[in-house]
N, C-alpha and C positions, 0 to 999 in steps of 0.2 A: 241941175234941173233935170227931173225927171223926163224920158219921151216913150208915149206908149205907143205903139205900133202895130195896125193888123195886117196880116200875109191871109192869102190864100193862092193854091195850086194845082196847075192842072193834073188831072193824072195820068193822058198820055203825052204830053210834050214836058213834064218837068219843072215848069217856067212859076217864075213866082212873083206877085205886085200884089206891092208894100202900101199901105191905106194908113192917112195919120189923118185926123178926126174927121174918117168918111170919104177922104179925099184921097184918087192915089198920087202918091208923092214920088212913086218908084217899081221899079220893075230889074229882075234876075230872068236872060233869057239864054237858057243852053245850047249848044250847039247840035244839030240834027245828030252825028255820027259819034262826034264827041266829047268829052266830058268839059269843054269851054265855055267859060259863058261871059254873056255880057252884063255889066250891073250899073245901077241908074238910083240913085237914091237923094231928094232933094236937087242940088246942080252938081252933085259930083257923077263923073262917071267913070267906071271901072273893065277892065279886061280880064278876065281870073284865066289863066292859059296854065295849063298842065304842062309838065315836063318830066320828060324819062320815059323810060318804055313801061315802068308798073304806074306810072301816074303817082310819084312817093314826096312831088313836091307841086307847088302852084306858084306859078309869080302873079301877083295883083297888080298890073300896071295900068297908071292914070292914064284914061283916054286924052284930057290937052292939053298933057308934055310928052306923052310916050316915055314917063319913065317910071321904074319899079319903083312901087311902094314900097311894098310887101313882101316876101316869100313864107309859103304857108307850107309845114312840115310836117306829115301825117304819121302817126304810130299805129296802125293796122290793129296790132293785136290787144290794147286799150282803148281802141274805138275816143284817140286823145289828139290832138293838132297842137301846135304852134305857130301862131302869127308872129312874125318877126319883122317888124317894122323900117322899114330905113333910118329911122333916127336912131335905132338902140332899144327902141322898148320891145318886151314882148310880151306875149297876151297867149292864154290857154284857153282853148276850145275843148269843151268835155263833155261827155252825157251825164246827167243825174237823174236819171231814171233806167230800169231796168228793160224797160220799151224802146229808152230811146226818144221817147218824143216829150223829155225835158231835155234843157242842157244851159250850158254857159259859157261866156267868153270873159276871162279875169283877170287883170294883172296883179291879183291879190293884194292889192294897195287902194288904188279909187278907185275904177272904174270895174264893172260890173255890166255885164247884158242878161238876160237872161229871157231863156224861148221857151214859148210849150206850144206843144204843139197837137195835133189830132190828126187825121187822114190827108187832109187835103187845104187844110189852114191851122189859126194858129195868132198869138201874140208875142211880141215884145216888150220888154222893159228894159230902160237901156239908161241911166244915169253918164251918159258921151252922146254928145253928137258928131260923132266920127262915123262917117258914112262907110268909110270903106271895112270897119270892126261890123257894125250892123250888118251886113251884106253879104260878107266873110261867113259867119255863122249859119246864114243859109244855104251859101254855099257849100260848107263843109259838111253840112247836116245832109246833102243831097248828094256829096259825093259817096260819103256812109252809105246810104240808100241805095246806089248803082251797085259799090261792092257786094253787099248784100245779096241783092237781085243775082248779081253774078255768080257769086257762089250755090245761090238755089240753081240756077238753071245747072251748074255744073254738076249739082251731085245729084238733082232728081230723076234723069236717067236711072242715075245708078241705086238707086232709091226704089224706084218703081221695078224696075230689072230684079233685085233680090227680094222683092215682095210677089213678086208674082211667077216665078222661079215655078216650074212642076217638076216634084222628084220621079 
């Protein structure tokens, strides 16, 4: 059974709720300092907690049992993730767009999400109702967006320094 899905987000706190026909059913809410967040989708709810000093993994644990679901494994330089589930499955998080603002989560078998997205919202289409794969994806798509961000602020110094250079 298909489920469509509308997001929209703020653009200076990050935060994302989730509208399923008009209603919100769910909300993704970051942490001020750090890339943490909380996620809320239907009655499930989520912890996405970073770990390591580059932030190169995520554990997803259920808020009531306090236990891992998930660990989520990022590939930097294919802008690519892996959810790896506690049971043994796992799911791929990709962009298909050259923007960025498509993408998808797929176990190349049955299940299927897929996002598009625009500045500040955005839909779903998600043949699963697994809350914590739905949620993931926005996740993932937001921590994309920090690095990013991060890399601009580091090179525009240096950017603007040899553009404006007088010999």
């Amino acid at each position: 059974m298909a489920k469509f899905i509308n997001w929209k987000s703020n653009w200076f706190n990050s935060n994302f709720e989730l509208f399923v026909d008009g209603l919100q059913q769910g909300a993704i809410t970051f942490s001020t300092w750090k890339s943490d967040a909380e996620a809320t989708f239907e009655n499930d709810q989520y912890l996405f907690k970073n770990i390591g000093v580059w932030q190169s993994k995520t554990h997803v644990i259920d808020r009531n049992t306090n236990e891992v679901m998930a660990i989520i494994t990022y590939d930097s330089w294919k802008s690519k993730a892996i959810i790896s589930l506690t049971s043994g499955e796992q799911y791929e998080w990709k962009s298909t767009s050259f923007w960025k603002s498509q993408f998808v989560i797929s176990n190349n078998k049955d299940a299927n999400i897929t996002y598009s997205s625009s500045s500040k919202s955005g839909s779903i289409s998600s043949d699963t109702d697994n809350a914590l794969l739905i949620t993931a994806g926005l996740f993932i798509k937001q921590i994309y967006n920090k690095r990013a961000a991060a890399m601009m602020a580091c090179f525009m110094p240096i950017i603007v320094a040899s553009t404006t250079r007088v010999n």
